[in-house]
ROBANU-954113 format. One record per residue: residue in one letter; x, z, y negated of N, C-alpha, C in turn. Coordinates in steps of 0.1 Angstrom, whole numbers, plus 5000, padded with zeros to 4 digits. Layout:
// ROBANU-954113
aXZYXZYXZY/...
END
This chain:
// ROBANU-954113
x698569387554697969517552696669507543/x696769407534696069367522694469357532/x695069217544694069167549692969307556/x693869397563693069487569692469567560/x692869597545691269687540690669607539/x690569487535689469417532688669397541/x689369407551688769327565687669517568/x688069567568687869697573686169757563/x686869727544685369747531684769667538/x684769507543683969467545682769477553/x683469577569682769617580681969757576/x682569797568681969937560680469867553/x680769787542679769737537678069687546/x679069587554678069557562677369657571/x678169777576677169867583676069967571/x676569977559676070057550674469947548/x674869777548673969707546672169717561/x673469717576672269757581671669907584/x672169957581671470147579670070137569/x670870077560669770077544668769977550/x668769847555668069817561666969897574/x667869987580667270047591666070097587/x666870227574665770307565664870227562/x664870117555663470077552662370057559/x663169967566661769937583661270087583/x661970177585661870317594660370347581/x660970337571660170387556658670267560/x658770177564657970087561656770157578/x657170127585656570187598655770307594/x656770427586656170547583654870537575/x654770427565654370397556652770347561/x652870247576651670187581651170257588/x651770347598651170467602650270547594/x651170607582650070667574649370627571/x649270487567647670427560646670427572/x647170397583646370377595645670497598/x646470637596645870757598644770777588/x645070757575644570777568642570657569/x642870567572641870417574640770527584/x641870587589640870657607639870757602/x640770887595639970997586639170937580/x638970847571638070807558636770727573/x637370657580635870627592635470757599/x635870827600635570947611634770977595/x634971037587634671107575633571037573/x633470927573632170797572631370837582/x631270817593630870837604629970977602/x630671097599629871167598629071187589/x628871207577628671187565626971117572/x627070967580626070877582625170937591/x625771067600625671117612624571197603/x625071277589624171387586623371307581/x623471227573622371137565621171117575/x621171037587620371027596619771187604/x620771247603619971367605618971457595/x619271447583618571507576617171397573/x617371267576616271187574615171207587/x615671247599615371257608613971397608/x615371497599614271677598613371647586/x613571547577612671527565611371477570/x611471357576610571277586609371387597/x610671497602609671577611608771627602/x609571707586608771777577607471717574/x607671607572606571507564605671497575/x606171477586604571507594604271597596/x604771707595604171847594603071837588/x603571837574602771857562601771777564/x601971637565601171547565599671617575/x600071577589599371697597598571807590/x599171907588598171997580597271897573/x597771827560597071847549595671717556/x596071677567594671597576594071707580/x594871787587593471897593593171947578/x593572007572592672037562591471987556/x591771817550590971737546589471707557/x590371717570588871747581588171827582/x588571907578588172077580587172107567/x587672037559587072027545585571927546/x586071827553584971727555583771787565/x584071857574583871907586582572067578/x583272097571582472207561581772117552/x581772037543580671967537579771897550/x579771857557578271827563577871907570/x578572037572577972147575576772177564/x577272197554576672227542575972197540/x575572027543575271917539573671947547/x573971987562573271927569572472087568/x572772207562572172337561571172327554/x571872267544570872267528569872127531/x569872037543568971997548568172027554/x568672147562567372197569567072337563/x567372357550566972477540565472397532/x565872267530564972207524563972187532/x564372147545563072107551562572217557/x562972327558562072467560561272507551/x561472477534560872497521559472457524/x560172277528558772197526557372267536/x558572297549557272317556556972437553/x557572527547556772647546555672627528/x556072527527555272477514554172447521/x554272357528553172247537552172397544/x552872487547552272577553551372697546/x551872707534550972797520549972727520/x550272577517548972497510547872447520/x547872507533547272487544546572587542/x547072707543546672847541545872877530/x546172817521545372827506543972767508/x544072627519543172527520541872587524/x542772627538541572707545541172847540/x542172907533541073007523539972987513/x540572877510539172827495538072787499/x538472727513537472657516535972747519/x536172807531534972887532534672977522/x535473047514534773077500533372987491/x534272837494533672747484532172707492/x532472687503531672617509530372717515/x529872827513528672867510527972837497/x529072857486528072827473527872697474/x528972617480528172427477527072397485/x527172507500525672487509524472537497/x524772677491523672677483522972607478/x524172557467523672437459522972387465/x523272287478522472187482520872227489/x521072347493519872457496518872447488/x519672457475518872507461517772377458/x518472247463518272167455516872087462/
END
């Protein structure tokens, strides 16, 4: 009788020993699963994160040529109006001259025949 409890705690024991064993595997499984789900979210999470980064470098880049754009047409537009200016107030000047050139023509041939009876006198006189 002695033999059969022992014999019997023993089979007790040993199935208590593979249960507890069972559990752990089971706990250990549950355990790599999770990390694995977890490994996937933190890439997917990565992933996007890299997704927006490139996209906002993407809309910054469009920005920057925007602007950039403009601020070339502008600077041409700028450039574009100085030798306008450039080239007005060149031909402001050179209308001056000739209307300079054109007084002192005018003046020439007025003095002249004024002058040029009394210097015939003179030489009449003389």
């Amino acid at each position: 009788a002695k033999a059969i409890v022992k014999a019997k705690a023993k089979s007790k024991a040993k199935a208590k020993a593979k249960a507890k064993a069972k559990a752990k595997a089971k706990a250990k499984a549950k355990a790599k699963a999770k990390a694995k789900a977890k490994a996937k979210a933190k890439a997917k999470a990565m992933a996007m994160a890299k997704a927006i980064v490139k996209a906002m470098a993407k809309a910054m880049a469009k920005a920057m040529a925007k602007t950039m754009a403009k601020t070339m047409a502008k600077a041409k537009a700028m450039v574009k109006a100085m030798a306008k200016a450039k080239s007005k107030a060149k031909s402001k000047a050179k209308a001056k001259s000739k209307a300079k050139a054109i007084v002192k023509a005018k003046a020439k041939t007025m003095l002249t025949p004024r002058l040029k009876p009394s210097l015939d006198k003179n030489i009449r006189g003389t």
